[in-house]
FITIKE-386312 format. One line per 3 residues: for each residue x, y, z of N, C-alpha, C. Coordinates in Angstrom, 3 decimals, always signed. Layout:
FITIKE-386312
X/Y/Z/X/Y/Z/X/Y/Z  ... .
END
This chain:
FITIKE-386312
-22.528/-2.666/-63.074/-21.515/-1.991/-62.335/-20.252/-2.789/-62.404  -19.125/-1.653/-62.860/-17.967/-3.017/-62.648/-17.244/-2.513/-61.890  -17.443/-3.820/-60.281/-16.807/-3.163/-59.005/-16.218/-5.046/-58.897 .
-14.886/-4.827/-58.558/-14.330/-6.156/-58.053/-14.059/-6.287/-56.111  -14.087/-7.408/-55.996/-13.602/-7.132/-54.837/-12.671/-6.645/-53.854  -11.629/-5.958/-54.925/-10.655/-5.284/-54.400/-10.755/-3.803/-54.520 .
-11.860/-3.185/-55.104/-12.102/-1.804/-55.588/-13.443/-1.565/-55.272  -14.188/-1.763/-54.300/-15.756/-1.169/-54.571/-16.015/+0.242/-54.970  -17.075/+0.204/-55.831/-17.357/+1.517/-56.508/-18.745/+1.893/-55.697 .
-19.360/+1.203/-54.668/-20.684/+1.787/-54.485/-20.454/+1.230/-52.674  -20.129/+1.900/-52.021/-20.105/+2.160/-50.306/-21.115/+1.741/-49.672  -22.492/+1.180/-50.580/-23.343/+0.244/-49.423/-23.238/-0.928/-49.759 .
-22.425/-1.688/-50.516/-22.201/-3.146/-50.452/-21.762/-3.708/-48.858  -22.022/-4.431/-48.584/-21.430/-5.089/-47.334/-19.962/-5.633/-47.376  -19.116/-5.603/-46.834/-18.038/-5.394/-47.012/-16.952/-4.941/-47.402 .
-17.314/-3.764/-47.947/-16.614/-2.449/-48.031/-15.987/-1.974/-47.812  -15.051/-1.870/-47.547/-13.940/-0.736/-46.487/-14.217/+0.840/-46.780  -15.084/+1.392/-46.208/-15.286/+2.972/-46.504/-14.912/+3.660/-45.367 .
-13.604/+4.611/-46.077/-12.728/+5.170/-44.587/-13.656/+5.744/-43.316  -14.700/+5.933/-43.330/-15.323/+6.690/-42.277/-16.691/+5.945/-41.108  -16.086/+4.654/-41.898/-17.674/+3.685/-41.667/-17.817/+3.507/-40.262 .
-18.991/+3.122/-39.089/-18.942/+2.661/-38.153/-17.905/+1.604/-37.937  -17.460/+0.776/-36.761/-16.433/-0.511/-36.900/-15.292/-0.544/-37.903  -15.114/+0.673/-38.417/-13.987/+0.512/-39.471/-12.328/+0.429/-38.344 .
-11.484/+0.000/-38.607/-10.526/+0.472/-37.768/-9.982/+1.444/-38.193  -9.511/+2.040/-37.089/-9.132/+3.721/-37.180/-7.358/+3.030/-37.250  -6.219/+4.035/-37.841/-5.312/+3.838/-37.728/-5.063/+4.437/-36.556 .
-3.684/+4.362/-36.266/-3.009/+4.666/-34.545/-2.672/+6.091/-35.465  -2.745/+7.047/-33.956/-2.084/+8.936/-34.560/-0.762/+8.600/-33.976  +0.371/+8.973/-34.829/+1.655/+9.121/-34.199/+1.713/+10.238/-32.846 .
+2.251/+9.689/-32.312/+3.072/+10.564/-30.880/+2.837/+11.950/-30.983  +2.630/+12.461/-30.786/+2.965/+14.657/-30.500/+4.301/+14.654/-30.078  +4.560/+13.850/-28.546/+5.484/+14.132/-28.108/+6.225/+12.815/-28.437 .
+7.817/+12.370/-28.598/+8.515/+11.195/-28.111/+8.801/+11.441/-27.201  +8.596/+10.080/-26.474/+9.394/+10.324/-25.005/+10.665/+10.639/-24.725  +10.590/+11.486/-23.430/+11.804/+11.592/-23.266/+13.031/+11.041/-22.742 .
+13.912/+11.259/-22.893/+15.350/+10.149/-22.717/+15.520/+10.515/-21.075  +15.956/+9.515/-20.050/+16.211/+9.938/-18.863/+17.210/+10.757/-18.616  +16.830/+11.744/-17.469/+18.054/+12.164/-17.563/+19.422/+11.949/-16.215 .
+20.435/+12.063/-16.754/+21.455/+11.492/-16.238/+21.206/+12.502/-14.522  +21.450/+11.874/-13.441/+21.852/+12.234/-11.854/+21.185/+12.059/-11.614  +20.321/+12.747/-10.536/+19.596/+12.515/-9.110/+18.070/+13.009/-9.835 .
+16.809/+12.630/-9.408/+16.044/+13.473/-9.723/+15.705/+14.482/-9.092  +14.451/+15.160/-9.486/+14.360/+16.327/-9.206/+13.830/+16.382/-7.845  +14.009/+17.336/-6.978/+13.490/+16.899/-5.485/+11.734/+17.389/-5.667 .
+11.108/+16.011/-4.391/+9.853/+16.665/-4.383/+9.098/+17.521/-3.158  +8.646/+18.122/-4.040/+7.934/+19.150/-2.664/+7.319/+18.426/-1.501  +7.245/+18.868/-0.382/+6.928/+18.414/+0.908/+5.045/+18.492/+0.820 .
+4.975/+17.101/+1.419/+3.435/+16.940/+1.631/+3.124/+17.769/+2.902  +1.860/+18.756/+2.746/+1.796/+19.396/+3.743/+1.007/+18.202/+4.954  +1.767/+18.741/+6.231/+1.475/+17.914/+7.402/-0.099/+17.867/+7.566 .
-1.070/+16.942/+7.997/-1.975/+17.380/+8.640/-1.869/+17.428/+10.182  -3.636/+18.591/+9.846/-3.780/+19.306/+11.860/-3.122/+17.987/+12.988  -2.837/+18.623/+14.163/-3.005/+17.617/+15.258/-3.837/+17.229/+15.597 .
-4.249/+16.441/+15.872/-5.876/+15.977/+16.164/-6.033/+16.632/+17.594  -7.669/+16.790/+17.803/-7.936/+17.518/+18.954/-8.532/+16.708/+19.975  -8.415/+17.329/+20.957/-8.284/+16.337/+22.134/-10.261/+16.056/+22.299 .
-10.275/+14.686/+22.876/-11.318/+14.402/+22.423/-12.069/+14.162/+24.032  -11.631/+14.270/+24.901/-12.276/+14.780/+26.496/-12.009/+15.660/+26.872  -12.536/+15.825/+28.159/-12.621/+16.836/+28.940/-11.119/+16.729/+29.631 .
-10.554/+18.448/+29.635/-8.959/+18.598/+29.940/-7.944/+17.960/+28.976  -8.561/+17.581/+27.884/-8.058/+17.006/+27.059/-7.056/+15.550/+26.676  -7.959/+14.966/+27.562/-7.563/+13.750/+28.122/-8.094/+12.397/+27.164 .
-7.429/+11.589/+26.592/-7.918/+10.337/+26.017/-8.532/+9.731/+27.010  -9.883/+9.015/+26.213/-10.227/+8.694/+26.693/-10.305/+7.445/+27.994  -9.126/+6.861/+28.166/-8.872/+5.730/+28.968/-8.293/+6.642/+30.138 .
-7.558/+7.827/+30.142/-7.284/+8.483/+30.964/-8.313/+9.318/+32.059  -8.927/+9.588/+30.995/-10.761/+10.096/+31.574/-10.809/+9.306/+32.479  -11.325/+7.945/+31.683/-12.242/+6.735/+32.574/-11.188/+6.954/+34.209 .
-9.848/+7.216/+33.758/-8.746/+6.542/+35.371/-9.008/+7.774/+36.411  -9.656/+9.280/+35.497/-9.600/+10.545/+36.163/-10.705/+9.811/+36.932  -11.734/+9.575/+36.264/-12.862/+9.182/+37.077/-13.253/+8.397/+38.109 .
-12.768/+7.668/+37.627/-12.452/+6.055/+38.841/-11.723/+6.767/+40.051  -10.660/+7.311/+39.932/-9.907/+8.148/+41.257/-10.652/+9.029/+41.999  -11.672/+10.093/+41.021/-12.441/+11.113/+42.143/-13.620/+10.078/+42.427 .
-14.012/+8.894/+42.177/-15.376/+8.344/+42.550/-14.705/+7.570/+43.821  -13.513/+7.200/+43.699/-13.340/+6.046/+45.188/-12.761/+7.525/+46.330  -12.117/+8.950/+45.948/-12.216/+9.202/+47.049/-13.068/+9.868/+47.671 .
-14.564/+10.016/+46.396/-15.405/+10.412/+47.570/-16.454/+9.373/+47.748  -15.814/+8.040/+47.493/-17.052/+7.239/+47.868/-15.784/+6.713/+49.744  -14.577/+6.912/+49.777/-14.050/+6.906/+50.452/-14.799/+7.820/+51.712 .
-14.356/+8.969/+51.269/-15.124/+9.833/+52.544/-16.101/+9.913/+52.877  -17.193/+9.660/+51.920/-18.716/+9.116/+51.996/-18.397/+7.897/+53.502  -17.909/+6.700/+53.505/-17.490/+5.894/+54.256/-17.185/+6.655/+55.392 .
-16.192/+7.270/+55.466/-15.515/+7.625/+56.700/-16.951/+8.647/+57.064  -17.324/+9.465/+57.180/-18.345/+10.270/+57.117/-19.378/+9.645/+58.121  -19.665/+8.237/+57.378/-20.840/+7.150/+57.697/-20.318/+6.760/+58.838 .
-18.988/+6.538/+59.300/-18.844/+5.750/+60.543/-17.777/+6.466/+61.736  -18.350/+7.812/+61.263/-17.464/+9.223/+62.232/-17.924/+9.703/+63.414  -19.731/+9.079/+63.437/-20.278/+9.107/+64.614/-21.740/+8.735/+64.726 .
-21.960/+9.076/+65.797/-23.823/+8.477/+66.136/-24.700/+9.415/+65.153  -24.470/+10.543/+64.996/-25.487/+11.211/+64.768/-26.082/+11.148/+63.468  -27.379/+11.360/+63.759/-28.250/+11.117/+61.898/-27.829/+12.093/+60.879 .
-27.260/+13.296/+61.112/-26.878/+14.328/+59.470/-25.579/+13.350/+59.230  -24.967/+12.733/+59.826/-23.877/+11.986/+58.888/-24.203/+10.887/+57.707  -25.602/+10.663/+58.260/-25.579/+9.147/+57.425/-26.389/+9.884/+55.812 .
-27.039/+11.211/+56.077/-27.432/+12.201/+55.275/-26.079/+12.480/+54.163  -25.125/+13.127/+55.225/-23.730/+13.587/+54.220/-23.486/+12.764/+53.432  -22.936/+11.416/+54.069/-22.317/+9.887/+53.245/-23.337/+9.754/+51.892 .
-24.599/+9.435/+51.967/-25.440/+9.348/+51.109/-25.712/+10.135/+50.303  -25.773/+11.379/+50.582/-25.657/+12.361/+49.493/-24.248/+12.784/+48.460  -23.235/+12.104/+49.327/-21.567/+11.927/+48.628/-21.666/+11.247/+47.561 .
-23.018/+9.559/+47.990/-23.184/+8.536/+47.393/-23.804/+8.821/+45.700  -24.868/+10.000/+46.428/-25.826/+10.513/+45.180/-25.011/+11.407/+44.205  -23.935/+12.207/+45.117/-23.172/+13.330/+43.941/-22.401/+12.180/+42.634 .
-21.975/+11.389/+43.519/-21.283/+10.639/+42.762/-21.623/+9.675/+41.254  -23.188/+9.276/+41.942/-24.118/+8.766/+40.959/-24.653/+9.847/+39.476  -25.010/+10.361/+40.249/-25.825/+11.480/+39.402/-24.359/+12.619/+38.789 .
-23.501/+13.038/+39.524/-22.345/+13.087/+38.640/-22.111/+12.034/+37.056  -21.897/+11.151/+37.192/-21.453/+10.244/+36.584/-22.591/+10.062/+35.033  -23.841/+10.204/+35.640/-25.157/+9.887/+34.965/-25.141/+11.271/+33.902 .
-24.437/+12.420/+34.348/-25.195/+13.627/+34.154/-23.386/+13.647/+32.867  -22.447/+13.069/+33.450/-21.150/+13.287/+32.481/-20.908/+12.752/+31.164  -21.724/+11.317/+31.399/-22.226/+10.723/+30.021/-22.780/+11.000/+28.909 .
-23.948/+12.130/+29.530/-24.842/+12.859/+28.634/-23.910/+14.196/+27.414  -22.824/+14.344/+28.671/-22.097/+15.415/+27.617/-20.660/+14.894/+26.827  -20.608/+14.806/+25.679/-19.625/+14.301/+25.397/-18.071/+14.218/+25.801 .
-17.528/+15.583/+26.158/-16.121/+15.935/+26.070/-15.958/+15.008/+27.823  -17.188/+14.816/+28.706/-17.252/+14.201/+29.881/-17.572/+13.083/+30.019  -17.664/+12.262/+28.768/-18.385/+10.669/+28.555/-16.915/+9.968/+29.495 .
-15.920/+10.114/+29.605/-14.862/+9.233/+30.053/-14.895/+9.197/+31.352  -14.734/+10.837/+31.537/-14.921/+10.892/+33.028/-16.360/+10.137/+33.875  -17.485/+10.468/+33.309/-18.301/+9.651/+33.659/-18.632/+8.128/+33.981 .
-17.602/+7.491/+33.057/-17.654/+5.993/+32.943/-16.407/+5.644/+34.029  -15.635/+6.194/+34.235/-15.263/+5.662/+35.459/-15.940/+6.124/+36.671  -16.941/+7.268/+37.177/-17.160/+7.620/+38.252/-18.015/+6.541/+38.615 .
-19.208/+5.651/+37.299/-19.844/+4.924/+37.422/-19.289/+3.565/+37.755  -18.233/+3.137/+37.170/-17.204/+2.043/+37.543/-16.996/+1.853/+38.729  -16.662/+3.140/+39.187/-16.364/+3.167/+40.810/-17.115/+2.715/+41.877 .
-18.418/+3.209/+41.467/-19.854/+2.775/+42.264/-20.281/+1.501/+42.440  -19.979/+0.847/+41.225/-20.494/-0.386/+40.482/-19.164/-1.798/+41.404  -18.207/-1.010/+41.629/-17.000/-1.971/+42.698/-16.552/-1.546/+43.392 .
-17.150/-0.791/+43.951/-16.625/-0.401/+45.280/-17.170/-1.544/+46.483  -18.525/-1.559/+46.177/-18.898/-2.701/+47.136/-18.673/-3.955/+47.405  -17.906/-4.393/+46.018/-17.324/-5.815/+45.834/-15.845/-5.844/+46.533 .
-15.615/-4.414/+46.586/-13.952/-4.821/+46.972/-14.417/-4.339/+48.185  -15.038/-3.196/+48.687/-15.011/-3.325/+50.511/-16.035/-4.179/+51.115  -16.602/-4.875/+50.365/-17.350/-6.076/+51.102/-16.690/-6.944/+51.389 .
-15.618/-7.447/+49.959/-14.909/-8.910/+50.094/-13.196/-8.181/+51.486  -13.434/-7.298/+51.761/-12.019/-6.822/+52.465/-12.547/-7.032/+53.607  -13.809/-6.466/+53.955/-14.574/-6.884/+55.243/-14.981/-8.522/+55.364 .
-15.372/-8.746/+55.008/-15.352/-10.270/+55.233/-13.822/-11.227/+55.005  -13.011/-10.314/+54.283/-11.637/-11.410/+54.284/-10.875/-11.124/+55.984  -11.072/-10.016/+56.384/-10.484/-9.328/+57.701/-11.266/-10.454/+59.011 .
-12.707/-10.469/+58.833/-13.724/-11.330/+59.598/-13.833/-12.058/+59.474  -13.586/-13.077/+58.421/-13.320/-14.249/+58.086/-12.134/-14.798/+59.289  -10.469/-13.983/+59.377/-9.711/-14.333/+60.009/-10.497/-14.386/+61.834 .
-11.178/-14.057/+61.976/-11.173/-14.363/+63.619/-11.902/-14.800/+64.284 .
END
């Protein structure tokens, strides 16, 4: 065979250059497009990103939740308030019934608001309420009795 190394005549020699071979390098394809030249002024305006929804309110009355917890905390001290007044309005035994059952709405309120979501806030303060109320009218009663 007369094949030099600059001409192979037979495509399974090893080192070959055969246009179609595995690992051969491919040449680069010219452009389709040239780029285009900038163009002179302002560009083009862009369309508006559409807004997203408002977000929806995520308690009950549609209250964030820290607002909940403050709704709650407020209706638990004023009826753990009147529960109190209730308790010391007179001799008789259905009062100490009323107060305690103010005590229980309040509990079992609170227990029962947790369970439902849009009422988890409100709940956590009614329970808050319960949970210090006794610390602050204990320490008020003894700071008052303390003085005398």
């Amino acid at each position: 065979m007369n094949s030099t190394p600059d001409h192979p005549t037979e495509p399974d020699q090893p080192g070959s250059p055969v246009p179609h071979a595995p690992g051969a390098p491919v040449p680069p394809a010219p452009p389709e497009h040239p780029p285009a030249a900038p163009q002179p002024g302002p560009p083009p305006p862009v369309p508006p990103s559409p807004q997203p929804p408002p977000p929806e309110p995520r308690g009950l009355f549609g209250l964030s939740f820290g607002w909940g917890v403050l709704a709650g905390f407020g209706a638990g001290v004023v009826l753990e308030v009147v529960a109190v007044l209730v308790w010391l309005s007179g001799g008789e035994q259905w009062r100490f019934f009323v107060g305690s059952g103010l005590l229980a709405v309040i509990a079992l309120g609170g227990i029962g608001l947790l369970v439902w979501r849009p009422g988890r806030a409100i709940g956590t303060g009614m329970l808050c309420s319960i949970a210090i109320a006794p610390i602050v009218l204990f320490g008020v009663c003894v700071a008052v009795m303390g003085n005398y």
